[in-house]
C-alpha positions as a Markdown table, in Angstrom:
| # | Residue | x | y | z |
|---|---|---|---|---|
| 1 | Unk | 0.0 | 0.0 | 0.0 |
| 2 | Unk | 2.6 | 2.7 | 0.7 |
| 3 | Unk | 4.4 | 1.7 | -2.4 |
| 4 | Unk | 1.3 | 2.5 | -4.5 |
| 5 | Unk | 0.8 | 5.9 | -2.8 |
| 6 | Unk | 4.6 | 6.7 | -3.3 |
| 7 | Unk | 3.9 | 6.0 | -6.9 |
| 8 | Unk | 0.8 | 8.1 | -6.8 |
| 9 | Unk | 2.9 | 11.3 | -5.5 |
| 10 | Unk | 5.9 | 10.9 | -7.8 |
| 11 | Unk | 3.3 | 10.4 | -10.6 |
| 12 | Unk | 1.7 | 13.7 | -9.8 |
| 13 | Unk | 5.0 | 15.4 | -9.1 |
| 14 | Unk | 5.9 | 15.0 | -12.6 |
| 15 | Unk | 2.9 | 15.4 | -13.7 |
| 16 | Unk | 3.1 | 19.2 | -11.9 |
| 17 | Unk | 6.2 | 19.8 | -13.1 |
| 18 | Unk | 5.2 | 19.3 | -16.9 |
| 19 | Unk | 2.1 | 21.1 | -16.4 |
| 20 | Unk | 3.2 | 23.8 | -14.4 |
| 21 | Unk | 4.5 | 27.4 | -15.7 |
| 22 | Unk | 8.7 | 27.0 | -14.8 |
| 23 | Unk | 10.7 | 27.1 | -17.9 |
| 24 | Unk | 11.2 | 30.8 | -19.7 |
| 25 | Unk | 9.3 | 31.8 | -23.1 |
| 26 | Unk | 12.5 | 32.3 | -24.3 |
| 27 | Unk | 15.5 | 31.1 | -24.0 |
| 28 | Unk | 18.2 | 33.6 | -22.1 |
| 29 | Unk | 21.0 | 32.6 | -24.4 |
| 30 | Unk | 19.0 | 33.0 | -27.2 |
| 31 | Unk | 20.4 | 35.5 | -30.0 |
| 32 | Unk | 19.0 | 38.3 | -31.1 |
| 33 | Unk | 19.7 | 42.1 | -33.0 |
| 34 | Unk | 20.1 | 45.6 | -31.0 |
| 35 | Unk | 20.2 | 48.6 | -32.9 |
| 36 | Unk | 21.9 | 50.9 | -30.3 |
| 37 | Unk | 20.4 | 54.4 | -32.9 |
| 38 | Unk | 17.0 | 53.0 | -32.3 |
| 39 | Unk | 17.1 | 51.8 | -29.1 |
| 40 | Unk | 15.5 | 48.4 | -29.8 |
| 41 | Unk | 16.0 | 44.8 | -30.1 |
| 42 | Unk | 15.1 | 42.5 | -33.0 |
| 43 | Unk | 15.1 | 38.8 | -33.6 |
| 44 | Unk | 17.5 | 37.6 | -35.9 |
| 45 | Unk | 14.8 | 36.1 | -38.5 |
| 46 | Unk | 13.0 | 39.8 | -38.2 |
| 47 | Unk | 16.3 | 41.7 | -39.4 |
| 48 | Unk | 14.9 | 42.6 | -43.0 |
| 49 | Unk | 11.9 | 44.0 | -41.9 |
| 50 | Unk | 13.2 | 45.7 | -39.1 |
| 51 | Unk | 15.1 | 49.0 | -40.6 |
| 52 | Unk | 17.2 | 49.1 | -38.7 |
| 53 | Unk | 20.9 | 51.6 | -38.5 |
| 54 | Unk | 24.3 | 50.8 | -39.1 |
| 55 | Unk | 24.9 | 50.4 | -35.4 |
| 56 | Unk | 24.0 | 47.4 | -34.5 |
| 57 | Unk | 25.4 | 44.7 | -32.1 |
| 58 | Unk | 24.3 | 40.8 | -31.9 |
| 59 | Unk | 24.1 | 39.5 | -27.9 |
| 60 | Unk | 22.2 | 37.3 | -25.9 |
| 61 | Unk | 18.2 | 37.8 | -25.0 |
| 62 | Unk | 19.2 | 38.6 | -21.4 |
| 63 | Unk | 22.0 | 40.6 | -21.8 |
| 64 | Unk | 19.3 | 42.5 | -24.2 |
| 65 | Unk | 17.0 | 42.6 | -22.2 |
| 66 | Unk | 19.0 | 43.8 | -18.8 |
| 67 | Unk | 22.0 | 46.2 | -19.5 |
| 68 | Unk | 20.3 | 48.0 | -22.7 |
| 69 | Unk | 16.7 | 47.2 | -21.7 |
| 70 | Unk | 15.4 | 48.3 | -25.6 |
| 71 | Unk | 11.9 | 48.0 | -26.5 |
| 72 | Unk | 11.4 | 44.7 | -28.8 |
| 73 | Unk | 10.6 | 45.9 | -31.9 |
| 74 | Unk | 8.0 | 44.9 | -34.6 |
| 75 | Unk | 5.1 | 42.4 | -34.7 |
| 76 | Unk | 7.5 | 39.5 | -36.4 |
| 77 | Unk | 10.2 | 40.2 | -33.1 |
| 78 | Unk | 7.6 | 40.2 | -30.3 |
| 79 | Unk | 6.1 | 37.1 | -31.7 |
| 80 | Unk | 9.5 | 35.2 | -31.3 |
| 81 | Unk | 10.8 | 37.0 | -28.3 |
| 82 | Unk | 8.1 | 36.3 | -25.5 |
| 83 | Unk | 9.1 | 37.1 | -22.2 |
| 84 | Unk | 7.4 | 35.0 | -19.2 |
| 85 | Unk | 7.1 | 31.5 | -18.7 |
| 86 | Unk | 5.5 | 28.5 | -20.1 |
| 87 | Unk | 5.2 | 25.3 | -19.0 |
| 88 | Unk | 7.7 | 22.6 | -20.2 |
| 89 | Unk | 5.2 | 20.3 | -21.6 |
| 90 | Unk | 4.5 | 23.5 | -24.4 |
| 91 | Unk | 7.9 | 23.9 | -24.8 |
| 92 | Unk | 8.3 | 20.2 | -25.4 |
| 93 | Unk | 6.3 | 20.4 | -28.0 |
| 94 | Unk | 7.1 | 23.5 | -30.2 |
């Protein structure tokens, strides 16, 4: 009996922690574009769109996101560059 209850809370402990909200939108190493005229931050794949100046600098999402703190610009970069968390079960499957 206190093996199947064991079983029962490891089950729903992983079951939590696939369910649950825990691993970032995105990731902090990703890459992405920061045009230091504009003050904003583009993902890579939204660089033509973008317009961006001649002074522009490639670092990581965090880096970004903490020592310039830019606005994420355009529709295309927001949609790739989702700050907040999702659960790992979504991320799993993308």
């Amino acid at each position: 009996m206190k093996k199947l209850i064991v079983l029962i809370i490891l089950l729903a402990a992983v079951v939590l922690i696939l369910v649950l909200p825990l691993a970032p939108e995105t990731s902090d190493t990703e890459r992405v574009i920061v045009d230091h005229t504009l003050k904003v931050t583009v993902h890579p794949a939204c660089f033509e769109e973008a317009g961006l100046t001649n002074y522009i600098d490639e670092v990581s999402f965090s880096n970004a996101m903490e020592n310039y703190g830019y606005e994420i610009s355009g529709e295309c970069s927001e949609e790739k560059l989702k700050e907040g968390r999702a659960s790992i079960l979504s991320k799993i499957m993308e």
